[in-house]
N, C-alpha and C positions, 0 to 999 in steps of 0.2 A: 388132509384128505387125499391129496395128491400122492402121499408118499404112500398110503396109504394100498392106493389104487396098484403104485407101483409092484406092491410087495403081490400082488396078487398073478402080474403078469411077469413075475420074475423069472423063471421058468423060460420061456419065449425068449424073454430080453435075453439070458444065459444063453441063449438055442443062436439067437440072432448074432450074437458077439461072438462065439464060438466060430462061425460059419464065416463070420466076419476078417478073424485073426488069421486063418489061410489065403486070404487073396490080398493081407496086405504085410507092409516091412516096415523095417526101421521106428519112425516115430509113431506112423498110427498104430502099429504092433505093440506097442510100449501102452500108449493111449486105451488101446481096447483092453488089456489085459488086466490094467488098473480099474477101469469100468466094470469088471468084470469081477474081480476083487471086493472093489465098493461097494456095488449091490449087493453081493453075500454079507458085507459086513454090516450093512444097513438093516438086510433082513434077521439078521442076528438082535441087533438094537430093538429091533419091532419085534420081535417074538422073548425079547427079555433074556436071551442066552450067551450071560454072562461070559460063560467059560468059554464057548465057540467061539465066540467073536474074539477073546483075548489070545486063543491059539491060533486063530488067521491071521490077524492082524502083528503079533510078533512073528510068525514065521515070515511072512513077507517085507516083514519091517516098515508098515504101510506109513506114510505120509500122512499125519493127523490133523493136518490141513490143506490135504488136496478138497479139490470143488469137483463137482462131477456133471459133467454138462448132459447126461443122459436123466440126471436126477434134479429137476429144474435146477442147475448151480447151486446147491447144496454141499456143505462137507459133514462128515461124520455127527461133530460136536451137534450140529443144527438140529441135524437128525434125532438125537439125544436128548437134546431140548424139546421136540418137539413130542418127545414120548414120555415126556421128566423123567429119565434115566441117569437119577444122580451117580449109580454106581460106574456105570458106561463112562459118563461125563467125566467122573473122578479119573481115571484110567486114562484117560486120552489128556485132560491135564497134565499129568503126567510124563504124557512123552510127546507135551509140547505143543500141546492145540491153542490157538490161539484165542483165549476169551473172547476176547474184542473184534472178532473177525468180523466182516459185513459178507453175507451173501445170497443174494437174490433178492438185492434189496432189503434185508434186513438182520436183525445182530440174531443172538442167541435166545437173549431177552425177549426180544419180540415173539419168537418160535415159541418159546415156554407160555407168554401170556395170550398168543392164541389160542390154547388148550387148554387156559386155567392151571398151567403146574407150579401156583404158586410156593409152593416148598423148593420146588428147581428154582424158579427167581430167587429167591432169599440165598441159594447155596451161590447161586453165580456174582453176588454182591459179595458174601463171605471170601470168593478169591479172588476176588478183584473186578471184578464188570465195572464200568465207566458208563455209565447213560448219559453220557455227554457225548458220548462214541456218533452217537445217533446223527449230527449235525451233517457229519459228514457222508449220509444217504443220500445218492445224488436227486431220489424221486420218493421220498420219505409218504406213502400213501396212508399208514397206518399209526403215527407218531402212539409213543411210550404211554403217555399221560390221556392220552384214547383209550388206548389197550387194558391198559391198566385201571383207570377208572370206572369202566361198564362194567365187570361183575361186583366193585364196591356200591354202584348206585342199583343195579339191576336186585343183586341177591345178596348184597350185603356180604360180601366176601373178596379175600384180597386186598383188603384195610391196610395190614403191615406194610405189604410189599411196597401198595402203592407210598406210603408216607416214607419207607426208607430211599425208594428210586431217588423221593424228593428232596430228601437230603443229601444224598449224592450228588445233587446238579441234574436232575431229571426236569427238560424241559416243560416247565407247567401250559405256554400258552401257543406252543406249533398246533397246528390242526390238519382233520384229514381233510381228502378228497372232498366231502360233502359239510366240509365248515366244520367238524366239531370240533371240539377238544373236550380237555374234562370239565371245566367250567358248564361248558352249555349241556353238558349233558346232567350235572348236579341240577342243574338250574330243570330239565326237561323232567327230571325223577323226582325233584324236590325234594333232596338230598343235604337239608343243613348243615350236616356235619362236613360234608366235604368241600361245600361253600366255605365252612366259616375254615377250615382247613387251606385250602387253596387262599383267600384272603391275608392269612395266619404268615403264608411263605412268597410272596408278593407277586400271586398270581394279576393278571390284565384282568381288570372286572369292568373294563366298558368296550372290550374289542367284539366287534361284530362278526357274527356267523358270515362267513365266505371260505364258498368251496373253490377248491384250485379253476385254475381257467382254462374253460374248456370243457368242465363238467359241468354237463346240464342234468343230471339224472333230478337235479332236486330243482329245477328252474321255477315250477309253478307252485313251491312252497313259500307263503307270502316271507315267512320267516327269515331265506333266505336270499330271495330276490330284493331285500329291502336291508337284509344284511344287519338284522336287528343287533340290539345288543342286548346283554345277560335281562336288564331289568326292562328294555321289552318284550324280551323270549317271557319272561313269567308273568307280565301280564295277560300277555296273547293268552297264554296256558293255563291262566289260570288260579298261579300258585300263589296266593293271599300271602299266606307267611316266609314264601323267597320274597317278596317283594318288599315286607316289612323288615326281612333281614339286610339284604342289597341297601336299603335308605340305610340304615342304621353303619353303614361303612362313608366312610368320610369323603373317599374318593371315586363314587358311583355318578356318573354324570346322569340326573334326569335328563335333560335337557335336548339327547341325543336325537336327532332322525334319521329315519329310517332314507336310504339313498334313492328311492325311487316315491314313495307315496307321503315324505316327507313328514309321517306322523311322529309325535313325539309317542314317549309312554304316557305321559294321561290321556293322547287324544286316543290313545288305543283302547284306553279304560274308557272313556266318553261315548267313543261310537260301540264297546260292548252294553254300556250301559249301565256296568257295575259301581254301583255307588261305594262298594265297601272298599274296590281299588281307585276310585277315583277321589276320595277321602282320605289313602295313604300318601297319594301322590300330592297332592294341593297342598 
């Protein structure tokens, strides 16, 4: 959305840089000019124009992994990802972009699966993507197996992707800011398939919702100020047949409490009242 916004005040930003490259020499002359460069090339990628962008971008012999600090730390390929612009993408593989780059905090992969391009995912696995890459994001807010999992449990889309990430080495149980990962979110959509999936490739099935420290945005959701695990999130919630699923795996600890109100999962079914989950659990 951001990039988005940019392409709208490009204009300006070109008027700005322009204005800019006369009062200054040497490195920041060099610096603005590539800025200046970037942005048209970017806007090229956003309007889909294949051939413009391949004729700037060889005439200046651009760098296909410069970052552009006018463009939140962005490089081209991101940009690309971010518009599944496989053709682009292809092109700049080419002359040397780096799949596995990190920037602004997150890979390529992340870019594509903010926008749903799951077809761009599948192509960046085809030449090489690493989602093990990911570890080394120093402030990982958005992990792979997050991203990737909400439109499988939301709309039932992005299935592939997600199971190929996971074969690559795609961390199943990093979370975001606010506790999630894919598990809890199966577990919130009542998502069997991706339960029994995750289970399947030795996803964590008793680690508790906790958001990074310091974020409060979710403090008075009992769920995660008590830091539930999978099979007290689907009592809380609800879900009769996660819960009959979750027993049915070997290594689900009932037994867990919650880190503040100390309830187990049957005392959650006890004080909801439901006999039909407090009869799985016993």
């Amino acid at each position: 959305m951001s990039i988005n916004f940019q392409r709208k005040l490009l204009p300006l930003l070109l008027l700005i840089l322009s204005l800019h490259c006369h009062k200054t020499t040497g490195q920041d002359l060099e610096i603005s000019k590539k800025t200046t460069i970037f942005l048209q090339l970017a806007n090229f990628i956003d309007t889909d124009a294949y051939g413009e962008f391949r004729a700037l971008f060889k005439k200046h012999d651009f760098d296909p992994n410069y970052i552009c600090t006018a463009s939140y730390h962005t490089s081209l390929f991101s940009i690309a990802a971010m518009n599944g612009n496989i053709k682009i993408a292809r092109y700049l593989l080419k002359k040397g972009a780096d799949i596995n780059k990190i920037d602004h905090f997150a890979t390529a992969m992340h870019k594509a699966l903010s926008d749903a391009h799951f077809e761009f995912g599948l192509f960046l696995l085809k030449k090489g993507y690493d989602p093990r890459i990911e570890k080394n994001i120093k402030l990982n807010k958005l992990p792979l197996n997050v991203i990737a999992a909400f439109p499988w449990c939301k709309d039932n889309k992005g299935k592939e992707l997600f199971k190929k990430l996971a074969e690559n080495g795609m961390d199943l149980n990093s979370s975001d800011r606010d506790g999630a990962r894919a598990l809890v979110l199966a577990v919130y959509f009542g998502n069997t398939e991706l339960i029994d999936f995750l289970y399947g490739n030795g996803a964590d099935m008793n680690k508790g919702v906790s958001p990074f420290k310091g974020n409060l945005s979710q403090r008075k959701d009992v769920v995660v100020l008590n830091n539930y695990s999978p099979l007290m999130m689907a009592v809380h919630y609800d879900k009769h047949s996660v819960v009959k699923q979750l027993l049915s795996f070997e290594n689900v600890d009932r037994k867990v409490k919650g880190t503040k109100n100390k309830k187990t999962a049957l005392d959650i079914a006890i004080e909801k009242g439901d006999e039909l989950m407090i009869g799985l659990l016993k």
